[in-house]
C-alpha angles and dihedrals in degrees: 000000000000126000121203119244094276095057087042093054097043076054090056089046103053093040081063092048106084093195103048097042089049080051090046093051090049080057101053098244131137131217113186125165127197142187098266113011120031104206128184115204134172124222108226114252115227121188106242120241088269096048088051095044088052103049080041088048084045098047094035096119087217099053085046097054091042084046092056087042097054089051097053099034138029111260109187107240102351090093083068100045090052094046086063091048102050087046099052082048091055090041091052082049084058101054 
C-alpha cells in the first residue's frame, strides 16, 4: 500500500508527537516509516473472548427479562447473581 506525500508526511509527524503516538499504539495502530515508502496501517481490533461473552450476557432476551424481574419483585438468589454481573461489567469498563 502506498500513500501519497501528504499521508508520509502526516506518518513523520506523528512518529515525532510522544503523546499521539502513545495514543496510536493503545489503539493498536501502527505507524511505520520507511526509506522509500512511509505506510500507516491499522492492525484490525478484535473484541477479546470476555468482551464478546458480556455484550452477548447484556442482549440474551432471558437474562433481560430476568434482569427486569429481579428489579420489580423479589427473586430468591438472582439479585446476587445480577450484582456479580454488573460488577465484573464495571470492572471490564475499568481495564
Amino acid at each position: 500500500m502506498h500513500f501519497s506525500r501528504k499521508v508520509s508526511h502526516s506518518a513523520a509527524l506523528i512518529t515525532k508527537q510522544a503523546p499521539l503516538l502513545r495514543d496510536f499504539e493503545r489503539a493498536e495502530i501502527v505507524v511505520s516509516i520507511g526509506k522509500v515508502t512511509s505506510q500507516l496501517a491499522q492492525l484490525l481490533v478484535q473484541p477479546t473472548l470476555r468482551q464478546r461473552i458480556i455484550v452477548v450476557k447484556l442482549n440474551d432476551p432471558y437474562l433481560v427479562e430476568k434482569r427486569c424481574l429481579a428489579e420489580y419483585e423479589d427473586v430468591p438468589g438472582l439479585e446476587a447473581s445480577l450484582l456479580v454481573a454488573k460488577y465484573e461489567e464495571r470492572s471490564d469498563r475499568l481495564d
